[in-house]
C-alpha positions, 0 to 999 in steps of 0.5 A: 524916314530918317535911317537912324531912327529905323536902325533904333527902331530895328531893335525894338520893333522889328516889324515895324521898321520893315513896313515903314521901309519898304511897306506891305510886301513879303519882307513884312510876312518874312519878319512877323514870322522871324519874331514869332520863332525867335527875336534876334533873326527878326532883329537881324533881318529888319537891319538887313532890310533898312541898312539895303538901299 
């Protein structure tokens, strides 16, 4: 999928840009949980994982 639309998508739905880079893995469970206790972490964390190669 196309980088920049993953970076956008990053800020709006976090969870969503992590399962459509790297699918069903841990990285899903770790973002789910980051936006249930608070959104920025999980804003930070879904960047992390899209930006890595």
């Amino acid at each position: 999928m196309n980088k920049i639309l993953l970076i956008i998508l990053s800020f709006f739905l976090p969870p969503l840009a992590v399962y459509l880079k790297r699918g069903a893995d841990k990285h899903i469970v770790i973002n789910i949980i980051l936006c249930f206790v608070f959104w920025v972490p999980a804003v930070f964390h879904s960047l992390w994982v899209v930006v890595q190669d």
